[in-house]
Each structure stands twice: as structure tokens, then as C-alpha cells.
C-alpha positions, -999 to 999 in steps of 0.1 A, spaced: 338 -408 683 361 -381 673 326 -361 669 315 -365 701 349 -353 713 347 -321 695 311 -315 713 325 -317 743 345 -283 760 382 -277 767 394 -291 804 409 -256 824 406 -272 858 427 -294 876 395 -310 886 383 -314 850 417 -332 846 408 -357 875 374 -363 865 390 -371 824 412 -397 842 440 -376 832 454 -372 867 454 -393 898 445 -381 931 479 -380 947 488 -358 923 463 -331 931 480 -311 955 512 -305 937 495 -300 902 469 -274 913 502 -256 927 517 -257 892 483 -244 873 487 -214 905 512 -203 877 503 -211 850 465 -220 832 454 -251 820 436 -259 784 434 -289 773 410 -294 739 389 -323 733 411 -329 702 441 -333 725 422 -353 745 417 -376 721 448 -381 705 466 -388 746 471 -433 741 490 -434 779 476 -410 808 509 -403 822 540 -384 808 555 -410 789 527 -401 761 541 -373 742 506 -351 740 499 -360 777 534 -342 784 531 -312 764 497 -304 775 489 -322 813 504 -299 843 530 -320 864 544 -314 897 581 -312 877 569 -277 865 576 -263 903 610 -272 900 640 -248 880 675 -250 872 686 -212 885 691 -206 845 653 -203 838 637 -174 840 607 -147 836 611 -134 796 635 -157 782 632 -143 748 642 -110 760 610 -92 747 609 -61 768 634 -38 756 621 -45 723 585 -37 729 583 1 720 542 1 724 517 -27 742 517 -56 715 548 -44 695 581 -64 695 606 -47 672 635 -67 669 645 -67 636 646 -45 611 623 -61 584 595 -73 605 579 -68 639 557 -93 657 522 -82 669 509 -101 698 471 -96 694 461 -118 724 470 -139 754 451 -164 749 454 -199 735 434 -230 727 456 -249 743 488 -240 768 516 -259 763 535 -268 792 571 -254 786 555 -225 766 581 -195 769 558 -166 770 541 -185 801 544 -151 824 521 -135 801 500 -161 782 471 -173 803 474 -150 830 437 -135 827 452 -105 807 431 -95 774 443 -91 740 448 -55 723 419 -32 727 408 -15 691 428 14 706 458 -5 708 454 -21 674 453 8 657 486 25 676 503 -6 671 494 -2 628 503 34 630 538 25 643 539 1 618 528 22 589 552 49 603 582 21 594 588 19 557 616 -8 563 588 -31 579 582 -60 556 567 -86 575 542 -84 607 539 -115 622 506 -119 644 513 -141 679 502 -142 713 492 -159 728 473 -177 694 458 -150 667 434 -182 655 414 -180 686 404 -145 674 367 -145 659 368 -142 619 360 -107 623 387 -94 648 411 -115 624 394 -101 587 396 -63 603 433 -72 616 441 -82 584 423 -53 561 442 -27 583 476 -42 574 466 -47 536 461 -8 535 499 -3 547 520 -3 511 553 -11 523 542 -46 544 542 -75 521 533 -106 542 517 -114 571 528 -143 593 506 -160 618 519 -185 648 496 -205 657 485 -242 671 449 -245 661 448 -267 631 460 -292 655 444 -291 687 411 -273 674 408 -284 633 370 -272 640 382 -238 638 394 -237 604 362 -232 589 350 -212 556 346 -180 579 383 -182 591 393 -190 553 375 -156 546 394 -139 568 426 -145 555 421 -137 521 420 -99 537 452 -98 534 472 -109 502 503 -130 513 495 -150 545 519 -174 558 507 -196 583 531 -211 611 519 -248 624 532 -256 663 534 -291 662 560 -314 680 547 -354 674 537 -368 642 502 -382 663 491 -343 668 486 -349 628 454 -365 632 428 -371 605 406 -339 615 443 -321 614 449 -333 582 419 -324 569 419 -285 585 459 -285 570 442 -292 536 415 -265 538 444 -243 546 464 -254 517 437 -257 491 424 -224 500 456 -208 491 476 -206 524 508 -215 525 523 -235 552 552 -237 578 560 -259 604 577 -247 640 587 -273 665 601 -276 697 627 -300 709 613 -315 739 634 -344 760 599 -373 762 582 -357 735 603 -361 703 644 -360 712 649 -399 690 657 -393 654 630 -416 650 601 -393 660 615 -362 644 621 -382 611 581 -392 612 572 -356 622 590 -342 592 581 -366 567 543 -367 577 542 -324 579 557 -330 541 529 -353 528 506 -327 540 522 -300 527 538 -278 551 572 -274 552 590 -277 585 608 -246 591 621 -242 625 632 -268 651 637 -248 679 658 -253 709 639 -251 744 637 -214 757 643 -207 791 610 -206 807 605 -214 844 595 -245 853 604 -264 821 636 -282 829 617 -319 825 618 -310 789 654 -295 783 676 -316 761 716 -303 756 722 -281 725 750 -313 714 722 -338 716 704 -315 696 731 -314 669 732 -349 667 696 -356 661 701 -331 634 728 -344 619 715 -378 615 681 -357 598 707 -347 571 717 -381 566 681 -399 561 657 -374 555 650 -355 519 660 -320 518 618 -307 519 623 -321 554 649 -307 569 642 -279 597 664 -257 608 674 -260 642 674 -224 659 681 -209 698 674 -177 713 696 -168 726 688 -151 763 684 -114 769 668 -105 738 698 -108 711 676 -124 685 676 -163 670 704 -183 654 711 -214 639 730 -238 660 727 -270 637 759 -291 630 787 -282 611 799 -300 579 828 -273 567 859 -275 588 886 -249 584 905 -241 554 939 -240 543 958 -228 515 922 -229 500 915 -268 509 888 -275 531 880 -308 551 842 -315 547 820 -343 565 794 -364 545 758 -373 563 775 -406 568 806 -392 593 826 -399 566 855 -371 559 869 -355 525 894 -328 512 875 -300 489 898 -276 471 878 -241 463 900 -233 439 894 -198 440 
């Protein structure tokens, strides 16, 4: 079955969506105003994986157009990251000293429906032309304090093993960068895609970290498992970056069997990411305090491999933060009050 699935193409049309059974007549109108806005891609992977055709299924939600994503809160907006001001060439976001982000294409195998870069990604707009690739490496090589170029989009995997391998042998000529980070969500919504080709590829470069977006433990399906291990066993190490999305994984319960399954697979969960600001994506907005709590009781249950941190960016471009719970209260006289996993409160004296 799950062969036949992979024959089959991605759905980008609300029509596609109706004739899949993933969307009832009624709802046609207001959804083929959403995907006005925004494009639809739904793998056959995904489709696969969705139990209950409506948004109380957590793949269904991430990945089905609704109605909600007409509505906002008057907070959302355009560029919640605040990329602009940062991008000093077409592709280039510079925000940091040590590393820069390189946004190759705008393109996905999949769009995700709270996805923060939704203005650009999707929109018809094509990646970096060979032109812009190479101003974008000569800015980069011109940097000595760039360590770390981390490829995004849009999703860098949807590149061909070529336009990846050259990517990659351009940046491996450039002394001072020392890793190469790529965000991506293929190895679970299109495992066919990390082939021996793609495996290639990355060996252009030496040290390539590779990002996983995943935000339910039942995206880790068997062909996902299996594309993590080629990953893995070919020499790629792995992160994990997730989203905190109210109907998708806001229990302790779902994030607890996310983290522990990434683990068992051998990524590492990294990031837990508090939901950016992107229009239309207010269905999925849970409070920063909730988020603290379902954090909290992580620490309390979880082993350490597991533990993501739980990061916001913060509007207008002033760069990510952690925002998880605090344990240290404030000192005095060199005594501090701390707080166990279990809530549970004690006096420790520095003594320095």
C-alpha cells in the first residue's frame, strides 16, 4: 500500500483535495479562498499517514487548507521573522555574526499551514539563479567570521542531487566555513527522496548537519524511519525542529512520544519553537505560559537526549531566544531558591 502511495503525485489543488476525500464540498468556497494566498502540497506520504479527514488529525491540520486561515488576530503579520533588513543580497539573511542562512529556493514538498515564510514560499517565485548563487558565496567568502551557512527556503531537499552536490562543492572551497546546515522536511513527507544520489551530494561538503521539521510522532513513519537511517548511517548527523502547534502536539503526552521516538532514531530534538506570527495561523497559536508548562513537565519525565529547547522570535528581526521555564529563583547573600522537575522547592548555597 504504502508503495502505491508513493506512485501516486502530490495533491496542489483544492480540487485534488475534494476528489482525495480530504475536503467536503461546503468547504470549497472558503478553502480555495485560503490557497488564493497561499499553495497547497500535500505528498502521498502525508496522505497516507492522515487516520481522521478533518482537523482533529494532527497531519490533516498541518497540511489541509481551512477556512480558519482567512481569519488574524491584528498581531500577525507579512515577515514575522523580520528578515528584510537582514538580507543584504537576494537569498542572504545575515543576522548573526557566525553564520548566515541561504535560502536557495521557494519551494517545498509540502507547505505547511502556519508556515512563517508563507509570503514568499509557494508564491510561483524561483530559487537562486547560478548568478545569484555565486554573489551570494562571494559575500560569504568575503566574511572570515562566517562559520556556519545554513541552506533553507523554502526546502534545499527538493533541489536535484546536482544543484545540491555543486551548492555544496562551492561552500567546501570557502576555508573559513566549517558546517553546513540544511532545514528541511523531506525525510518525512517524501522518504523517496533520500536516495544514494542525494547521499552523494552531501558528502560534497564535509560537516553537514541536517535539520528534521517534524511536529507528531506518526510523521515518523516506517519509510521515515528508514530515509532517517540512510541519513544516519551514511554519516549525517541529525537534528530535530518542531513547532508548537495548539491540535497538533500542545499535551505533554504527544511531545513526550515525539521526543522519545526522534531519539530511538537518532536525531536529537533541538528546537521547540514557539509559533511565529504568520497571517492566518491563529488556529494554531498556543500562549508562551502554556508553552512553559509543557516544557516543564518534559524536564520532569523525559531523559536529558530528549529535551528540546523551547525558542521564540521575537518580531521585527531581533533574533531567537529561549523562553523555557525557569528553575533558579533570585539570590541572596549567595543562597538561591531552586525548583525540582517535581515543583518541589530547595535552598542552594553557591558558596562562592
Amino acid at each position: 500500500m504504502r508503495k502505491q502511495q508513493q506512485a501516486l503525485k502530490p495533491i496542489t489543488t483544492v480540487e485534488g483535495l475534494l476528489e482525495a476525500g480530504l475536503l467536503q464540498e461546503k468547504d470549497l468556497p472558503a478553502v480555495s479562498e485560503a490557497a488564493k494566498d497561499f499553495a497547497i502540497r500535500v505528498t502521498p506520504e502525508v496522505v497516507a499517514g492522515i487516520r481522521r479527514k478533518d482537523a482533529s488529525d494532527p497531519l490533516y491540520a498541518q497540511y489541509v487548507p481551512s477556512a480558519a486561515e482567512l481569519e488574524s488576530d491584528g498581531l500577525e503579520m507579512d515577515d514575522p521573522t523580520g528578515d528584510g533588513p537582514f538580507s543584504p543580497l537576494k537569498g542572504v539573511v545575515h543576522r548573526y555574526p557566525d553564520r548566515v542562512l541561504l535560502k536557495v529556493t521557494h519551494t517545498c514538498e509540502v507547505y505547511c499551514r502556519f508556515c512563517f515564510r508563507k509570503d514568499k514560499v509557494g508564491q510561483g517565485e524561483k530559487g537562486l539563479t547560478a548568478a545569484e548563487i555565486d554573489a551570494a558565496l562571494t559575500y560569504i567568502r568575503n566574511d572570515p567570521a562566517i562559520f556556519e551557512v545554513i541552506l533553507s527556503g523554502g526546502d534545499p531537499l527538493v533541489l536535484s542531487p546536482r544543484r545540491l552536490s555543486e551548492i555544496l562543492k562551492k561552500l567546501a572551497s570557502v576555508s573559513h566555513v566549517k558546517v553546513v546546515r540544511i532545514h528541511t522536511r523531506v525525510p518525512v513527507v517524501a522518504p523517496e527522496k533520500i536516495n544514494a544520489g542525494l547521499l552523494a551530494a552531501l558528502r560534497k561538503f564535509p560537516t553537514v548537519y541536517v535539520a528534521i521539521h517534524v511536529n507528531h510522532v506518526r510523521e515518523l513513519s516506517d519509510t521515515a524511519k528508514a530515509a532517517l537511517a540512510r541519513l544516519v548511517d551514511g554519516g549525517v548527523p541529525l537534528l530535530s525542529q518542531t513547532v508548537l502547534l495548539k491540535g497538533v502536539n500542545n499535551s505533554v503526552e504527544a511531545l513526550a512520544d515525539l521526543m522519545r521516538a526522534l531519539v530511538a532514531v537518532r536525531v536529537k530534538p533541538y528546537y521547540l519553537h514557539h509559533l511565529d506570527r504568520a497571517r492566518g495561523t491563529s488556529r494554531f497559536r498556543c500562549s508562551i505560559a502554556e508553552g512553559q508548562r509543557l516544557v516543564r513537565a518534559l524536564r520532569g519525565r523525559l531523559s536529558g537526549l530528549c529535551q528540546p529547547t523551547y525558542m521564540l522570535d521575537i518580531p521585527g528581526g531581533h533574533g531567537k531566544v529561549p523562553i523555557g521555564p525557569a528553575f533558579l529563583g533570585g539570590s541572596e547573600n549567595g543562597s538561591h531558591v531552586v525548583e525540582d522537575p517535581w515543583g518541589y522547592m530547595h535552598k542552594y548555597v553557591d558558596g562562592v
